[in-house]
C-alpha positions as CSV (number, residue, x, y, z in Angstrom):
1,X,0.1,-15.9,-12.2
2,X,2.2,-13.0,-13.5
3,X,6.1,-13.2,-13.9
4,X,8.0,-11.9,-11.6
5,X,11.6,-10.7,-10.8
6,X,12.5,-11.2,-7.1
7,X,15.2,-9.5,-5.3
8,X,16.7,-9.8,-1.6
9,X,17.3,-7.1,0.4
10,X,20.9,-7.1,1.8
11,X,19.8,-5.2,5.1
12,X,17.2,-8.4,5.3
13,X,16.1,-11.7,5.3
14,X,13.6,-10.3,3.2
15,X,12.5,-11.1,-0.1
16,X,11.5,-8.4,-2.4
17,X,9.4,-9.3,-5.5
18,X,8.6,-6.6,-8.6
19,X,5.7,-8.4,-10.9
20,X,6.3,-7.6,-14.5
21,X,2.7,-7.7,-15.2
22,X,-0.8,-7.1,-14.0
23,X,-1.8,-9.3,-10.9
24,X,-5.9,-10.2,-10.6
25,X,-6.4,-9.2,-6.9
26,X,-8.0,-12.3,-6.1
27,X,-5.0,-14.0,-7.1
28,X,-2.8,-11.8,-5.7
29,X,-5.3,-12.2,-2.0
30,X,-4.6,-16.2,-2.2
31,X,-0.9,-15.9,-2.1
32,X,-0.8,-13.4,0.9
33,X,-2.9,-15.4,2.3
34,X,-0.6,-18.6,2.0
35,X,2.5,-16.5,2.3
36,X,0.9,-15.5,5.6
37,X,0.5,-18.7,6.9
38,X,3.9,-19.8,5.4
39,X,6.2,-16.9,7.6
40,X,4.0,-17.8,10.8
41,X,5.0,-21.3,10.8
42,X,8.6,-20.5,9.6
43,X,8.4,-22.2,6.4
44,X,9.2,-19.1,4.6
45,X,10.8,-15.7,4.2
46,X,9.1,-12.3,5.1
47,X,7.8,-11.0,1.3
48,X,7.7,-7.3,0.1
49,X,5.6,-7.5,-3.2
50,X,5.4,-4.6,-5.2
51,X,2.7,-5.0,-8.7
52,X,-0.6,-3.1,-10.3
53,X,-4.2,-4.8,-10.0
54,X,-6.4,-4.6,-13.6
55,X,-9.0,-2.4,-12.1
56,X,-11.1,-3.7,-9.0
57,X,-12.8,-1.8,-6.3
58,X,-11.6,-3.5,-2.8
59,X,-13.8,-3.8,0.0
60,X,-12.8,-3.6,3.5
61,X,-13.9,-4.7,7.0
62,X,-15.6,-1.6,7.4
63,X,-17.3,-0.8,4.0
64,X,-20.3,0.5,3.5
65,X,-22.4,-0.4,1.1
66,X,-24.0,3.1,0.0
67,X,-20.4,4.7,-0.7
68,X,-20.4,2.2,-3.7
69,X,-21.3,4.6,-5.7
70,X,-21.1,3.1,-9.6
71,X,-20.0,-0.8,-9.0
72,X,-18.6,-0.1,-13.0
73,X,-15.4,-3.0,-12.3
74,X,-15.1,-6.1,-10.4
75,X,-15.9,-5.7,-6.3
76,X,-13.3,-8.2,-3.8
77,X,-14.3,-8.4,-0.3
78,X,-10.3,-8.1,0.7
79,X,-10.5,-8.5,4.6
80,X,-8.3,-5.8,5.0
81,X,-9.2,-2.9,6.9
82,X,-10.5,-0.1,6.0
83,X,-13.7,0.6,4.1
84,X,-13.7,1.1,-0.4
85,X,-10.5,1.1,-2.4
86,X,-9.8,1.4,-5.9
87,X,-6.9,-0.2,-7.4
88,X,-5.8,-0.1,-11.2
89,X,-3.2,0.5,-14.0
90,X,-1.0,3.3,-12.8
91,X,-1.5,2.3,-9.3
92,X,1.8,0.9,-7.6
93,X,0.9,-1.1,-4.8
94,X,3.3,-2.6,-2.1
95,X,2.2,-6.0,-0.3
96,X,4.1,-6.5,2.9
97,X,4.0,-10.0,4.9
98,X,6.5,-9.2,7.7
99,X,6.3,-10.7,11.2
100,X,5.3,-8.0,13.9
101,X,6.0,-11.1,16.0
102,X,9.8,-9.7,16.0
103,X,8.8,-6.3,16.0
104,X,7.0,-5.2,19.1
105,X,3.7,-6.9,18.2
106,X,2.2,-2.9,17.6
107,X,0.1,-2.6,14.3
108,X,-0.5,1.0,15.1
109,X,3.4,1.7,14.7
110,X,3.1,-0.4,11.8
111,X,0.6,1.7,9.9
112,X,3.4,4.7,10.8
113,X,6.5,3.4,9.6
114,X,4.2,2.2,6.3
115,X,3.3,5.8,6.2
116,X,6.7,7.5,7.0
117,X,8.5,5.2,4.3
118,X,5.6,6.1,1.4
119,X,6.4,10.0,2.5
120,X,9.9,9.6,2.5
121,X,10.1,8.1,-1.3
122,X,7.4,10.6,-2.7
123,X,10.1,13.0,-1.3
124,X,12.9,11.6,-3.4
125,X,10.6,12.8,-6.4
126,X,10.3,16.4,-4.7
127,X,6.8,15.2,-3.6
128,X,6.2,16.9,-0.1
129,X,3.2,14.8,1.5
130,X,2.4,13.7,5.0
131,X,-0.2,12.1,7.2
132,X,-3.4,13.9,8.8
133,X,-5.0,13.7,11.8
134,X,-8.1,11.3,11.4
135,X,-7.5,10.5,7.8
136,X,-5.3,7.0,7.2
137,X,-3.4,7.3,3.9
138,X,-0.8,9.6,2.6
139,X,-2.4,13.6,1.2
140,X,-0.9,16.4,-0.6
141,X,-1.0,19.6,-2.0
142,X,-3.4,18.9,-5.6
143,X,-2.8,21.2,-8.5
144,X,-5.8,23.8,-7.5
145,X,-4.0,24.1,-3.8
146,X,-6.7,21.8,-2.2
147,X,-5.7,18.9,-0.3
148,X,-6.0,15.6,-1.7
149,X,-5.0,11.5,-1.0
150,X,-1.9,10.4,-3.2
151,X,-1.9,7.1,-1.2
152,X,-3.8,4.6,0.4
153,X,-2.6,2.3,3.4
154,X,-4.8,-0.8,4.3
155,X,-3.3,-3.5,6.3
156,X,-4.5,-6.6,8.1
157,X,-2.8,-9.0,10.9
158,X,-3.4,-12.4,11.2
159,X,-1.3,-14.5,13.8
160,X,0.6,-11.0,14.2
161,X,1.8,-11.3,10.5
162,X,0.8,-8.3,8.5
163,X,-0.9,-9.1,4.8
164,X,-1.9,-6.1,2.5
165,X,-0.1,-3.1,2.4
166,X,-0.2,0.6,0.2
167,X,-0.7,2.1,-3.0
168,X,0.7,5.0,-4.4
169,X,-0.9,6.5,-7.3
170,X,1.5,7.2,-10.3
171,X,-0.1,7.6,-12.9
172,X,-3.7,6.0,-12.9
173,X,-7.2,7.0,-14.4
174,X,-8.4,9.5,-11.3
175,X,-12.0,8.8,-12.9
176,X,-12.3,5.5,-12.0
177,X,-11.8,6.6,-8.6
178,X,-15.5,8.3,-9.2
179,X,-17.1,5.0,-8.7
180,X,-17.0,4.5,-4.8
181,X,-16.2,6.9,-1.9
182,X,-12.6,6.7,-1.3
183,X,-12.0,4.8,2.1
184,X,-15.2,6.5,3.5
185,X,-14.0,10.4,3.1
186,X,-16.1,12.7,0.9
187,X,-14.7,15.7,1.3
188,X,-11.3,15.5,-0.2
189,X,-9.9,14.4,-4.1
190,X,-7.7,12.1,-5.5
191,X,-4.4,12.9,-7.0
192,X,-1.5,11.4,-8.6
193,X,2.1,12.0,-9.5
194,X,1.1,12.6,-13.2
195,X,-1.5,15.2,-12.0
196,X,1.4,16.9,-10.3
197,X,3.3,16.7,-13.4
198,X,5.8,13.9,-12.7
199,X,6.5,11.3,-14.8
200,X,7.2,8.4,-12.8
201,X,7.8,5.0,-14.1
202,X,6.8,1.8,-11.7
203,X,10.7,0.9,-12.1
204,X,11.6,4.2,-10.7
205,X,9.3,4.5,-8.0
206,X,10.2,1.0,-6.6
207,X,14.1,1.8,-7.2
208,X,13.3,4.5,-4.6
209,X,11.0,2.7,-2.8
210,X,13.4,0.3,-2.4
211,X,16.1,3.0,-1.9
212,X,14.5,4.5,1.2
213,X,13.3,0.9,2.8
214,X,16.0,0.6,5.2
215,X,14.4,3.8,7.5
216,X,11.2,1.6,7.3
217,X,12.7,-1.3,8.3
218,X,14.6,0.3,10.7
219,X,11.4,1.6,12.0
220,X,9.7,-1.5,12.8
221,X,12.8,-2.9,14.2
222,X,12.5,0.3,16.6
223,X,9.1,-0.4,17.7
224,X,10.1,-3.8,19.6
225,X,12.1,-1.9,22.1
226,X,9.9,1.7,22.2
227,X,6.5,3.3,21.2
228,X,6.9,4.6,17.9
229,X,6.9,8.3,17.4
């Protein structure tokens, strides 16, 4: 298991952990999994994990088999939803295992607030992105003006405590990306903050990430006492 350097939140009982080094994703799926069980039975704290995966193509509840196009790394049936995912050096990914018990028991206004807080960092880097209609994940404006996916968002619930999470894509090989259908859609690319020109360490992007996690927070908080807008 990798080293890693945890931190609490001081707006939380939440504890925040930043691995050092690459995480297999199997491994990293076994201790959600147990961390899972852990906050439902209140043996332990709510966990915000941020790390990279070596590369691995994820498969999710709704995968389909023919948009795996070139199987060239590892394939992890993740039990996520959500259908292919690529994960790799360059990725930053954010685990969350936070009780939705306490928060309005609403995974759709979880997926939101996920999405709001990703939009809200990439901002902090002059990033504008947002969500679109039909498409889960997180899209911007690519460097030939099309629109493209800057990050993914797959989550599941078990016992109404969230496991998975999002990626961001900082600075990772776009080919690899070549080898499956991104979560099911075609007809759009893949980009990343290199690609837009930014050089964005993992250290910076979760100092911001971790800068802008109070809104988030705040959000789910929200959602036990209204719909989420």
């Amino acid at each position: 298991m990798a080293s890693v350097a945890p931190a609490t939140s001081s707006a939380s009982d939440i504890e925040w952990r930043r691995s050092a080094t690459q995480v297999p994703y199997a491994a990293a799926l076994a201790e959600m999994e147990a961390r899972n069980a852990a906050v439902h039975a209140g043996e332990a704290r709510e966990l915000i994990w941020l790390l990279e995966h070596p590369p691995v193509y994820t498969a999710g509840t709704s995968a389909d088999p023919a948009e795996l196009v070139d199987p060239r790394f590892e394939v992890v049936e993740a039990g996520r939803g959500g259908r292919y995912t690529y994960h790799g050096p360059g990725q930053r990914i954010g685990y969350l295992v936070l009780n939705l018990a306490d928060r309005g028991k609403d995974v759709r206004c979880f997926v939101h607030a996920i999405e709001g807080w990703v939009i809200a960092t990439l901002a902090t880097f002059g990033v504008e992105s947002w969500r679109a209609e039909g498409r889960v994940g997180i899209w911007t404006r690519d460097i030939d003006g099309s629109e493209a996916k800057i990050g993914a968002i797959g989550v599941r619930v078990r016992r109404w405590v969230t496991m998975h999470g999002f990626s961001v894509n900082l600075d990772p090989d776009l080919s690899h990306f070549g080898g499956i259908v991104p979560c099911g859609i075609a007809e759009y690319g893949v980009t990343s903050l290199a690609r837009l020109g930014l050089t964005v360490s993992p250290e910076e992007w979760d100092a911001a990430l971790m800068a802008t996690s109070d809104d988030f927070l705040d959000a789910l908080d929200a959602a036990a006492k209204r719909a989420c807008r």
